[in-house]
C-alpha positions, 0 to 999 in steps of 0.5 A, spaced: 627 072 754 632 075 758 633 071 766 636 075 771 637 074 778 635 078 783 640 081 785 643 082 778 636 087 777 638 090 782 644 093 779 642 093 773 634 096 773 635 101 768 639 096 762 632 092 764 628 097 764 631 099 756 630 091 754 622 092 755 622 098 752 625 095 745 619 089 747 624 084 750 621 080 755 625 080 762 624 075 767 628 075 774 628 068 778 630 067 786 634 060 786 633 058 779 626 059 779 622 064 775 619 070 780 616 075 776 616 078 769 618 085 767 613 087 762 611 094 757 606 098 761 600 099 757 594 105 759 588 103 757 585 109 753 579 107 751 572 111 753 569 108 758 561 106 758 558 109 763 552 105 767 556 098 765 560 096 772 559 092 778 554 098 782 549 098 775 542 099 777 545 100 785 545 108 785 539 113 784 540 119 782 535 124 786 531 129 780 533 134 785 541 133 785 543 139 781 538 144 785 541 148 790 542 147 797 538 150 802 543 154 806 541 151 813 545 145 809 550 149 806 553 151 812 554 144 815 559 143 808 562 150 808 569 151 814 569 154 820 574 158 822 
């Protein structure tokens, strides 16, 4: 674990940065004190389940969704110039 001031991860971001890369934990403190932990960024690349979050059952989809829309209508989402 390497402690860092704030002012020493200022001047020295890329080494820090450098350190987490090769799975060094990097912690920088304010008055002696920790304050945040600089850690690897992993991206989440499993697939998402559709119809399993927070607005399940909330949404309906008309069964005309996908038909095309009457030209009256149309016109109101296109631009005027």
């Amino acid at each position: 674990m390497n402690v860092s001031t704030i002012t020493e991860a200022k001047a020295q971001l890329s080494r820090l940065i450098e350190q987490v890369i090769q799975g060094e934990e990097v912690i920088i403190g304010k008055a002696g004190k920790p304050v945040a932990k600089l850690m690897p960024y992993h991206v989440d690349e499993s697939p998402r389940e559709l119809g399993q979050g927070s607005w399940r059952g909330k949404v309906k989809i008309s069964h005309d969704f996908d038909e095309e829309l009457p030209e009256e209508i149309l016109s109101e989402f296109e631009a005027h110039l």
